[in-house]
N, C-alpha and C positions, 0 to 999 in steps of 0.2 A: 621244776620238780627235782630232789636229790634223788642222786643213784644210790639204789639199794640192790644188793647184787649176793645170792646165796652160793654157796660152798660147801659141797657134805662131801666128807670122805676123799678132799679134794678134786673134787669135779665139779665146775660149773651148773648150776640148776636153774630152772625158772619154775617158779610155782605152779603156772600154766601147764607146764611138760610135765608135772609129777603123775604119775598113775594112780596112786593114791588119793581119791576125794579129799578123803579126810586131811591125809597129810596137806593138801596141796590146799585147802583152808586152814590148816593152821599157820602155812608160813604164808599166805595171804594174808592173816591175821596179825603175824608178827611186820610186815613188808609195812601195811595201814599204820601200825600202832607205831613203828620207828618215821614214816612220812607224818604223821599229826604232832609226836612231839617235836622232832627237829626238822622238818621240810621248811621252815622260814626262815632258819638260818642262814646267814653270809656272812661272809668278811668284809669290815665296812670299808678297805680301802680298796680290794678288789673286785667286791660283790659272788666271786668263787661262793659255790655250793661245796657244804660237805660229802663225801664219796663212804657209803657206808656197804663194809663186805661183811656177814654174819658167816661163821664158819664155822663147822662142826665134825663126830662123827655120825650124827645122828640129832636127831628133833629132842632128846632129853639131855643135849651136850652142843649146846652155840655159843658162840661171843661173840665178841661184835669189834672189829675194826674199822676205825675212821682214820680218812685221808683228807688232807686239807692243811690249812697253816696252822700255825698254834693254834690261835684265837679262836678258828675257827672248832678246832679237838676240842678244846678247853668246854667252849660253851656246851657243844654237842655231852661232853660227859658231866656236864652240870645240870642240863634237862632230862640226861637219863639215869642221874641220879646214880654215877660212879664213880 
Protein backbone atom coordinates (compact mmCIF):
# COMPACT_ATOMS: atom_id res chain seq x y z
CA UNK A 1 0.00 0.00 0.00
CA UNK A 2 1.34 3.70 -0.65
CA UNK A 3 1.86 6.26 1.99
CA UNK A 4 -0.67 8.78 2.11
CA UNK A 5 0.16 11.15 4.99
CA UNK A 6 -2.03 14.50 5.86
CA UNK A 7 -0.73 17.95 6.89
CA UNK A 8 -3.13 21.00 8.02
CA UNK A 9 -1.75 23.91 9.16
CA UNK A 10 1.48 22.13 9.43
CA UNK A 11 0.80 19.38 11.89
CA UNK A 12 0.72 15.97 11.29
CA UNK A 13 -3.08 14.42 11.03
CA UNK A 14 -4.62 11.16 10.68
CA UNK A 15 -8.15 10.93 9.62
CA UNK A 16 -8.91 8.69 12.46
CA UNK A 17 -7.92 11.37 15.09
CA UNK A 18 -9.97 14.22 13.45
CA UNK A 19 -12.87 15.13 15.86
CA UNK A 20 -14.82 16.07 13.22
CA UNK A 21 -17.07 13.14 11.61
CA UNK A 22 -17.53 14.92 8.85
CA UNK A 23 -14.17 16.25 8.17
CA UNK A 24 -12.63 13.05 9.11
CA UNK A 25 -14.76 11.35 6.10
CA UNK A 26 -13.85 13.65 3.76
CA UNK A 27 -10.09 13.21 4.06
CA UNK A 28 -11.05 9.35 4.30
CA UNK A 29 -12.44 10.14 1.12
CA UNK A 30 -9.67 11.96 -0.33
CA UNK A 31 -6.84 9.20 1.37
CA UNK A 32 -9.36 6.19 -0.83
CA UNK A 33 -9.63 8.32 -3.84
CA UNK A 34 -5.44 9.17 -4.00
CA UNK A 35 -4.99 4.87 -3.05
CA UNK A 36 -7.41 3.73 -6.17
CA UNK A 37 -5.89 6.07 -8.58
CA UNK A 38 -2.11 5.68 -7.88
CA UNK A 39 -1.68 2.75 -5.04
CA UNK A 40 -0.33 0.44 -7.97
CA UNK A 41 2.21 2.47 -8.94
CA UNK A 42 6.07 1.53 -8.79
CA UNK A 43 9.23 2.06 -10.14
CA UNK A 44 9.94 -0.70 -12.54
CA UNK A 45 13.60 -0.96 -11.59
CA UNK A 46 13.19 -0.44 -7.82
CA UNK A 47 9.53 -1.48 -7.21
CA UNK A 48 9.66 1.86 -4.58
CA UNK A 49 5.99 2.96 -3.77
CA UNK A 50 5.15 6.60 -4.26
CA UNK A 51 5.07 8.64 -0.77
CA UNK A 52 2.11 11.05 -1.03
CA UNK A 53 1.77 14.12 1.64
CA UNK A 54 -1.62 16.38 0.99
CA UNK A 55 -0.92 19.62 2.83
CA UNK A 56 -2.90 22.34 3.58
CA UNK A 57 -4.41 25.28 5.59
CA UNK A 58 -7.58 23.76 5.74
CA UNK A 59 -10.02 21.05 3.90
CA UNK A 60 -10.85 23.90 1.05
CA UNK A 61 -6.99 24.56 0.44
CA UNK A 62 -4.68 21.05 -0.14
CA UNK A 63 -2.13 19.97 -2.61
CA UNK A 64 -0.55 17.28 -2.83
CA UNK A 65 3.16 16.33 -2.66
CA UNK A 66 4.90 13.12 -4.05
CA UNK A 67 8.02 11.64 -3.12
CA UNK A 68 9.71 9.05 -5.00
CA UNK A 69 12.01 9.01 -8.34
CA UNK A 70 11.06 10.70 -11.29
CA UNK A 71 9.28 8.06 -13.03
CA UNK A 72 7.72 7.37 -10.29
CA UNK A 73 6.32 11.58 -9.76
CA UNK A 74 5.85 11.74 -13.33
CA UNK A 75 3.28 8.77 -13.68
CA UNK A 76 1.72 9.72 -10.21
CA UNK A 77 0.92 13.40 -11.79
CA UNK A 78 -0.31 11.82 -15.06
CA UNK A 79 -3.01 9.66 -13.26
CA UNK A 80 -4.07 12.55 -11.22
CA UNK A 81 -4.31 14.41 -13.99
CA UNK A 82 -1.61 17.45 -13.22
Amino acid sequence: MIEVTFEINGRKVRPGEIGDVLKQAMFEEIRDDLVRKVGSIRDPETGERPKLRVKGRNLQNLSIEVEGSPHLIEEVKRRLGT
